[in-house]
C-alpha positions in Angstrom: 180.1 -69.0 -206.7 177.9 -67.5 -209.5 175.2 -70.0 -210.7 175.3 -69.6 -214.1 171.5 -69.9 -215.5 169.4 -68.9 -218.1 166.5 -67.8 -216.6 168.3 -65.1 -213.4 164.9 -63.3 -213.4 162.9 -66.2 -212.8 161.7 -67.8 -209.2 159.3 -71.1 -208.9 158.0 -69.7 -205.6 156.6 -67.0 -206.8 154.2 -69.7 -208.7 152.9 -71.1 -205.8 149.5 -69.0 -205.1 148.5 -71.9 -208.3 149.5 -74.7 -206.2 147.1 -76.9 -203.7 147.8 -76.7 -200.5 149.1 -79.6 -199.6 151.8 -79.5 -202.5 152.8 -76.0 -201.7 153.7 -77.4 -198.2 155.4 -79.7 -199.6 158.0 -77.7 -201.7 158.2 -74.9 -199.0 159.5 -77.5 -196.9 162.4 -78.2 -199.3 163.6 -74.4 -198.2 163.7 -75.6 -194.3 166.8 -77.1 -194.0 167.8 -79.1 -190.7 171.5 -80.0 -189.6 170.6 -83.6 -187.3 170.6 -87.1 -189.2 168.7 -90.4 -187.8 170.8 -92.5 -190.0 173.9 -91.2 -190.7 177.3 -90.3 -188.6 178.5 -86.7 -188.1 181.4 -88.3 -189.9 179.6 -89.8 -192.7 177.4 -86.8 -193.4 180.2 -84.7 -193.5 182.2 -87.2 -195.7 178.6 -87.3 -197.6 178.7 -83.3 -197.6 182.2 -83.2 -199.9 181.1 -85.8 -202.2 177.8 -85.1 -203.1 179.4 -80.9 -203.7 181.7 -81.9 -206.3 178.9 -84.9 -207.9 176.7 -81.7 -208.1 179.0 -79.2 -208.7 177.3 -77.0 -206.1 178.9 -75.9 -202.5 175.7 -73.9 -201.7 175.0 -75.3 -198.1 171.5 -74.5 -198.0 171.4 -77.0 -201.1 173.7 -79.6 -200.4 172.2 -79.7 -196.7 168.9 -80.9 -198.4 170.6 -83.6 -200.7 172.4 -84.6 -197.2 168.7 -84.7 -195.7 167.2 -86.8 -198.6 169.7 -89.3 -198.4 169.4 -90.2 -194.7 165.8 -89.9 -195.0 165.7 -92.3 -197.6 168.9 -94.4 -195.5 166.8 -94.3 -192.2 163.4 -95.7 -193.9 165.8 -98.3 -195.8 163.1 -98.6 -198.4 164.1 -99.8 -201.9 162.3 -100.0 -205.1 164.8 -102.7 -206.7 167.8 -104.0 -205.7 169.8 -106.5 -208.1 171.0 -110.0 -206.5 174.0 -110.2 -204.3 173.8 -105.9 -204.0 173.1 -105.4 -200.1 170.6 -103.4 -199.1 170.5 -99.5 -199.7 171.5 -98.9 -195.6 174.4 -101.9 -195.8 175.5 -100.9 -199.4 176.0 -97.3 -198.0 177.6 -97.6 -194.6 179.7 -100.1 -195.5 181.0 -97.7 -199.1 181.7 -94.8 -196.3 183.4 -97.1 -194.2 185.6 -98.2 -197.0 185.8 -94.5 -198.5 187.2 -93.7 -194.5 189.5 -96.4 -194.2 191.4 -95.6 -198.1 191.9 -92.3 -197.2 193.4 -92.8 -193.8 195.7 -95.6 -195.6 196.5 -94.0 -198.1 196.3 -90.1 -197.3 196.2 -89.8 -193.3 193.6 -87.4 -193.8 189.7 -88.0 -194.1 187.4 -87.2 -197.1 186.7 -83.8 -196.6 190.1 -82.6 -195.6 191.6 -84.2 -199.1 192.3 -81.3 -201.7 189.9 -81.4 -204.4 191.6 -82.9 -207.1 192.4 -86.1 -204.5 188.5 -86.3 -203.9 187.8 -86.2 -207.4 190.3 -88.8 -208.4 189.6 -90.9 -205.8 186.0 -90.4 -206.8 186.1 -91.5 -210.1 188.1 -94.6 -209.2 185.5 -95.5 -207.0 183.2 -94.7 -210.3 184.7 -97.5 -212.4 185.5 -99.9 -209.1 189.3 -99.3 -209.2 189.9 -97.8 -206.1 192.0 -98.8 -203.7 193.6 -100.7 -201.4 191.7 -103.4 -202.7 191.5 -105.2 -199.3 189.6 -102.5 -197.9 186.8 -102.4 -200.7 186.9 -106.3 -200.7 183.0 -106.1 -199.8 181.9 -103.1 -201.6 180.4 -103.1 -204.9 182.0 -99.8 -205.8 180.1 -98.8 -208.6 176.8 -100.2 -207.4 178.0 -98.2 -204.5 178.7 -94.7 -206.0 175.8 -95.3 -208.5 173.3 -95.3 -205.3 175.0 -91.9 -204.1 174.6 -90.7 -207.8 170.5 -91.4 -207.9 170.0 -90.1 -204.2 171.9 -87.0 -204.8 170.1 -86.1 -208.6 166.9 -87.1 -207.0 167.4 -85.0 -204.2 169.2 -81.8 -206.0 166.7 -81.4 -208.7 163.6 -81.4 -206.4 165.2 -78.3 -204.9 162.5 -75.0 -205.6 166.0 -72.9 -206.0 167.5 -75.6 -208.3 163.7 -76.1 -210.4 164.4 -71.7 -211.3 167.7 -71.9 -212.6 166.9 -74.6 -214.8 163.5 -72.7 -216.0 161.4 -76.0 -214.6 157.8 -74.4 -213.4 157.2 -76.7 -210.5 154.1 -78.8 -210.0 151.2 -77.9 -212.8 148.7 -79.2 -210.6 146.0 -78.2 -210.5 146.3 -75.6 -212.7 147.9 -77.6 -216.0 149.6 -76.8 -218.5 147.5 -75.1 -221.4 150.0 -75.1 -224.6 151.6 -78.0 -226.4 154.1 -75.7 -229.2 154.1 -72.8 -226.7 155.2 -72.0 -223.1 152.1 -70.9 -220.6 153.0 -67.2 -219.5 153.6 -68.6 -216.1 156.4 -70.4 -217.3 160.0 -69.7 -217.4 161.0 -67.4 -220.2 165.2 -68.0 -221.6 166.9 -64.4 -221.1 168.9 -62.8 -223.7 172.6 -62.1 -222.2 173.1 -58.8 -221.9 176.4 -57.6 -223.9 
């Protein structure tokens, strides 16, 4: 599929000569994408792999590998910034949503996740969104929207620290050290909007 953005010309990484070299290590590594987990299940990534394509709206793999990576990263260290009373932790929260997310399908499909047809994910999806998804034994113990709210922050956070994601979007990457010069005006290393050619 054709990424539609306004800046096709345009590549981050082409920035990078300005960048220290510890943060230019940094977002290389975003390119270098690795297909074992530490946390999650070949099932769950895989389960994590449909869901997180349609959140985004990207199938790229080479993208939605990375958003996989970040969130079992961030699963395996279990590391939370906040967590409201009576929400289990990140790693519980998580396994147990998959579980449930499993276990409705099978019930009510026969079919896992990421062999549903689109339109099944994406309903099933946004009833998991507004916690109405069912049957309602089987997410008894799931905060579904506390739930599908943590998949929602891992993913974004994930996706849009992506070098081929920061182009499309016209973002210029880390400023430091160089900075940013201009307040009114873009720097001529940034991202320039392209005129659509009739």
């Amino acid at each position: 599929m054709k990424r539609l953005t306004r800046y096709p010309s345009y590549n981050v990484m082409n920035e990078q000569h300005e960048w220290d070299e510890h943060t230019r290590k940094i977002v290389n590594s975003r390119l270098q994408t690795f297909g074992g987990h530490t946390f999650l299940t070949t099932v769950e990534a895989e389960m994590l792999r449909a869901w997180c394509s349609l959140l985004m709206d990207d199938a790229r793999p080479e993208i939605i590998q990375f958003v996989l990576g970040h969130i079992d990263r961030s699963l395996a260290s279990g590391e939370e910034s906040q967590r409201k009373p009576g929400i289990p932790p990140v790693q519980e929260l998580v396994r147990q949503g998959l579980q449930a997310l499993e276990a409705a399908c099978q019930s009510i499909h026969t079919k896992l996740f990421f062999h549903l047809e689109e339109k099944q994910k994406k309903q099933l999806m946004e009833e998991v969104s507004q916690g109405e998804a069912v049957p309602h034994e089987v997410w008894r113990d799931v905060p579904q929207q506390v739930f599908f709210q943590k998949l929602l922050s891992l993913s974004i956070e994930a996706y849009y620290s992506h070098p081929e994601i920061w182009s499309e979007i016209g973002f210029g990457g880390p400023a430091y050290p160089r900075g940013y010069a201009r307040m009114e005006h873009l720097d001529p290393w940034e991202a320039k909007e392209e005129k659509k050619k009739e």
